[in-house]
C-alpha positions as CSV (number, residue, x, y, z in Angstrom):
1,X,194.6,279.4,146.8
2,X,190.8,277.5,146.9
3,X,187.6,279.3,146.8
4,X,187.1,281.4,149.8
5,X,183.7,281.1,151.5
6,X,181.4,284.1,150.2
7,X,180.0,285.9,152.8
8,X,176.3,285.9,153.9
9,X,176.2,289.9,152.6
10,X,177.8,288.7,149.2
11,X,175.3,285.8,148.9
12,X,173.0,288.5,149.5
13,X,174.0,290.7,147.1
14,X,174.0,288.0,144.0
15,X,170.6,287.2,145.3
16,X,169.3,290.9,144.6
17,X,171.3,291.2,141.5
18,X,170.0,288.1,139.7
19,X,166.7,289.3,141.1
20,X,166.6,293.3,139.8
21,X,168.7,292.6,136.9
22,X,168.2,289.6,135.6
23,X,164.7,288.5,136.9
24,X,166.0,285.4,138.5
25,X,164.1,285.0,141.6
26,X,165.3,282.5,144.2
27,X,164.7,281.8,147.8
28,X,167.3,283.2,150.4
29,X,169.6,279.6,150.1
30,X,170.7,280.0,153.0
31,X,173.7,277.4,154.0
32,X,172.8,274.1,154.7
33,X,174.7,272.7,157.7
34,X,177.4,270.1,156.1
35,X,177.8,266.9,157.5
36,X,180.5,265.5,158.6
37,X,183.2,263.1,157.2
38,X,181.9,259.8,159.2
39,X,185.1,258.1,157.8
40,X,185.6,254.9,155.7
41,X,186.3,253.9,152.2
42,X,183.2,253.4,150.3
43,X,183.4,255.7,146.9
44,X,179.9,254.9,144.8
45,X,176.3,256.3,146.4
46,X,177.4,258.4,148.8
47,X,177.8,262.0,149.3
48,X,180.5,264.3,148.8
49,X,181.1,265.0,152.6
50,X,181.5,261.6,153.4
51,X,184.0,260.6,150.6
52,X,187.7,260.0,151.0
53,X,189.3,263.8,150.1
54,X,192.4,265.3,149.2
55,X,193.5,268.6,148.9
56,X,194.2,269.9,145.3
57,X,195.2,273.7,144.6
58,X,193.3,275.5,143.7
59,X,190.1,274.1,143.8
60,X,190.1,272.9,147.5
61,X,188.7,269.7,149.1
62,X,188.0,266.8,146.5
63,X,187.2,263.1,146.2
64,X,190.2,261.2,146.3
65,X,188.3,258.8,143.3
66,X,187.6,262.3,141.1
67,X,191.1,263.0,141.2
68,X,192.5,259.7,140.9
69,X,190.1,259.0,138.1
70,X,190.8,262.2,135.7
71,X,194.4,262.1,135.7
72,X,194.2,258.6,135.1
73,X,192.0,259.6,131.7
74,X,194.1,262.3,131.2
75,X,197.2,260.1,130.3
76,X,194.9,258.7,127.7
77,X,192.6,261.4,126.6
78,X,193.4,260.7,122.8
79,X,191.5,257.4,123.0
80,X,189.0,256.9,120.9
81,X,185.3,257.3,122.4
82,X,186.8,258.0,125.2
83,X,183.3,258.1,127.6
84,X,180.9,256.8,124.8
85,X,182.9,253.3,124.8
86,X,181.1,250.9,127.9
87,X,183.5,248.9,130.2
88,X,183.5,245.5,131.0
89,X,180.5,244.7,133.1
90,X,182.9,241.9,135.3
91,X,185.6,244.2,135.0
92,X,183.6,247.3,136.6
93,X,181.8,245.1,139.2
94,X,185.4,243.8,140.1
95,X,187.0,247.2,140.3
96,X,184.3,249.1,141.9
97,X,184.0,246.4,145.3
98,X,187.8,247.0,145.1
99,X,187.2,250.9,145.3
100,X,184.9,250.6,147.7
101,X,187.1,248.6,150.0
102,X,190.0,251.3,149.9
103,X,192.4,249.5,147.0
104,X,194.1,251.3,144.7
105,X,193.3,249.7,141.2
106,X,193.3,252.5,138.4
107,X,196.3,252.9,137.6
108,X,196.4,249.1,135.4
109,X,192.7,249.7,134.9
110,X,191.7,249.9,130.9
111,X,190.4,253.8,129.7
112,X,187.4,252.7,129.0
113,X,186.8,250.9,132.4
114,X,187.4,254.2,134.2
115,X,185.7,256.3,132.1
116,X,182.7,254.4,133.3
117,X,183.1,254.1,136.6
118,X,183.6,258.0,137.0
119,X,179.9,258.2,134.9
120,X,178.8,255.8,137.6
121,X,180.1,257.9,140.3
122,X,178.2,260.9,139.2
123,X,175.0,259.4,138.6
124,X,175.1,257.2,142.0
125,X,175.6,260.8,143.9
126,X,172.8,260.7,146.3
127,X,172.5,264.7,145.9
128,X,173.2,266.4,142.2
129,X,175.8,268.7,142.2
130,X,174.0,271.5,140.9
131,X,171.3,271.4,143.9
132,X,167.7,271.4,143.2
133,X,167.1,275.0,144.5
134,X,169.1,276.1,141.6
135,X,167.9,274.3,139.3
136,X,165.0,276.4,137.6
137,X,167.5,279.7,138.1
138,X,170.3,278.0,136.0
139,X,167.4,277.1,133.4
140,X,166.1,280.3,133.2
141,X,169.8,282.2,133.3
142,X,169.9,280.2,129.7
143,X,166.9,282.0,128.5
144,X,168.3,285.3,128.9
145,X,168.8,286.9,125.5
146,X,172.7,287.7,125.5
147,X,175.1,286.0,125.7
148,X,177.0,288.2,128.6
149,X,174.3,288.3,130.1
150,X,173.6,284.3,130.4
151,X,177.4,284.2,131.2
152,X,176.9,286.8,133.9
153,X,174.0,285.1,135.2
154,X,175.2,281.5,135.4
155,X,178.5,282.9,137.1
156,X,176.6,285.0,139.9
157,X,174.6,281.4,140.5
158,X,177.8,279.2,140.7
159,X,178.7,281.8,143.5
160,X,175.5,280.0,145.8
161,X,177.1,276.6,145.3
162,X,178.1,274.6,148.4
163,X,181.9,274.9,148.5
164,X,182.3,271.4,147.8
165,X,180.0,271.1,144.9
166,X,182.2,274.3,143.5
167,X,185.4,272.5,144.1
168,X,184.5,269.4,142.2
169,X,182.4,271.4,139.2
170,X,185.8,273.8,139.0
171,X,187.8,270.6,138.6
172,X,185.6,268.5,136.2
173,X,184.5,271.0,134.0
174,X,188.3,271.9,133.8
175,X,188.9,268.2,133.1
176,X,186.5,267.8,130.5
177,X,187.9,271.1,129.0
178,X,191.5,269.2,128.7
179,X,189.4,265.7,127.1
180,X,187.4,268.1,124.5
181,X,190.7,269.6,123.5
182,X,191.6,266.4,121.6
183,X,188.2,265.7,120.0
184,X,189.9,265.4,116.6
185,X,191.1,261.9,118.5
186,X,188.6,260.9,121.1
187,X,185.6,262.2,119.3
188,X,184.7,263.7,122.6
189,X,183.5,267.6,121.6
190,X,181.8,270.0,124.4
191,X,178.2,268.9,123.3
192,X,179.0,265.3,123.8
193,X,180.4,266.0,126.9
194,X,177.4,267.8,128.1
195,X,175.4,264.9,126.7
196,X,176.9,262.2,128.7
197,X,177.1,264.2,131.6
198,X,173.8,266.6,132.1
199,X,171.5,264.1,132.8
200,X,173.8,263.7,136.3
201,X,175.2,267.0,137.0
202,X,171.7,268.6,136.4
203,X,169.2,266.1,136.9
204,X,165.6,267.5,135.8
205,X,163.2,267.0,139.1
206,X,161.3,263.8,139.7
207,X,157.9,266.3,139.4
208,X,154.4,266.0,137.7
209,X,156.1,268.1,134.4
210,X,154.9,265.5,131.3
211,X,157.6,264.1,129.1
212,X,157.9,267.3,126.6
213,X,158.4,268.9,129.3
214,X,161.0,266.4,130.2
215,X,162.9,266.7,127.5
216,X,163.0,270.3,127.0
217,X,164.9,270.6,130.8
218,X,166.9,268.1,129.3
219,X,168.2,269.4,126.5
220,X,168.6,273.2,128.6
221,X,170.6,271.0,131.1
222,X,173.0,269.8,128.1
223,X,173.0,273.6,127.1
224,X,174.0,275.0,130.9
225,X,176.8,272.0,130.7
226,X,177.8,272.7,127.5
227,X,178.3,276.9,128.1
228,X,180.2,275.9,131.4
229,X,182.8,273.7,129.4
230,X,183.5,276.6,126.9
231,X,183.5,278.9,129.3
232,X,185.2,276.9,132.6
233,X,187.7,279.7,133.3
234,X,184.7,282.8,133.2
235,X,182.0,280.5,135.2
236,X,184.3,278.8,137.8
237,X,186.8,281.5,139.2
């Protein structure tokens, strides 16, 4: 069965606990009020509650495009450079208005092709999927000097995720699990997964931080994707 909505006295208790145990200190995060589906096709730039869904077991609620992308890549995950390998520019511009319009085009569409539209549609997301208020507590969950207990951490924090940002994590990180598991042919290990993808999933804040600061958020967000990928089945449950 999907993920079942935790409680406001659960979300209080991993609030404490990453607080008294950890010395993670967050705000209360209390819910945000989803928005509705407002219907329509389009695919790229907008947000998760207003993207065409299906239901997949036992994740929940997911893009219809996230789905329809990764079992496309799937069926070729052995290609070579897989994600690292750029589609045609006319050939994405041609297939994403066709997206966008409701057509069902991946299924002739080249690896490569979709492997950039899906990086495309993760860094046109108007809101990351890690949200910004958890942002410095999954940075600082890395910090933590075991590993169980920067395991421990960063599972207690994936419990405060929206339930549709937990759906689609639980599913891609699964996904890119699958793709990593033929690096001998793709190429495609966790850390150049987490490359690729971090910079999206994990975006460091637009603030006045200077660039070495910058970069070290970066390379923490590669390391919080990278641990999630090894450790999909402990971190997303």
């Amino acid at each position: 069965s999907s993920r079942q909505r935790p409680s406001d006295t659960v979300r209080l208790s991993v609030l404490e606990h990453l607080r008294e145990v950890h010395g993670i200190k967050l705000k209360s995060c209390g819910r945000k009020k989803e928005r509705r589906f407002t219907g329509g096709t389009k695919v790229f730039g907008v947000p998760l509650e207003s993207l065409p869904l299906c239901y997949m077991p036992p994740c929940g609620l997911l893009p219809c495009f996230l789905v329809d992308a990764c079992e496309h890549l799937l069926e070729h995950a052995g290609t070579d450079g897989l994600f690292r390998k750029s589609g045609s520019v006319v050939r994405l511009r041609t297939l994403r208005a066709k997206l966008d319009h409701g057509e069902a085009c991946l299924s002739t569409a080249l690896p490569c092709d979709v492997a950039s539209l899906l990086k495309l549609f993760c860094r046109e997301l108007p809101d990351p999927l890690f949200p910004s208020d958890l942002h410095s507590a999954l940075l600082k969950a890395q910090l933590l000097p075991t590993l169980e207990e920067r395991a421990l951490a960063t599972q207690l924090l994936s419990c405060l995720l929206p339930d549709r940002n937990f759906a689609f994590l639980s599913y891609f990180f699964h996904f890119l699990s699958k793709v990593s598991h033929r690096c001998a042919e793709n190429r495609m290990t966790n850390s150049n997964l987490a490359v690729i993808f971090a910079p999206s999933l994990l975006p460091p804040s637009h603030g006045t931080e200077g660039m070495d600061t910058h970069m070290k958020l970066k390379a923490v967000s590669c390391r919080v994707q990278s641990k999630a990928l090894k450790r999909s089945n402990v971190v997303f449950v």
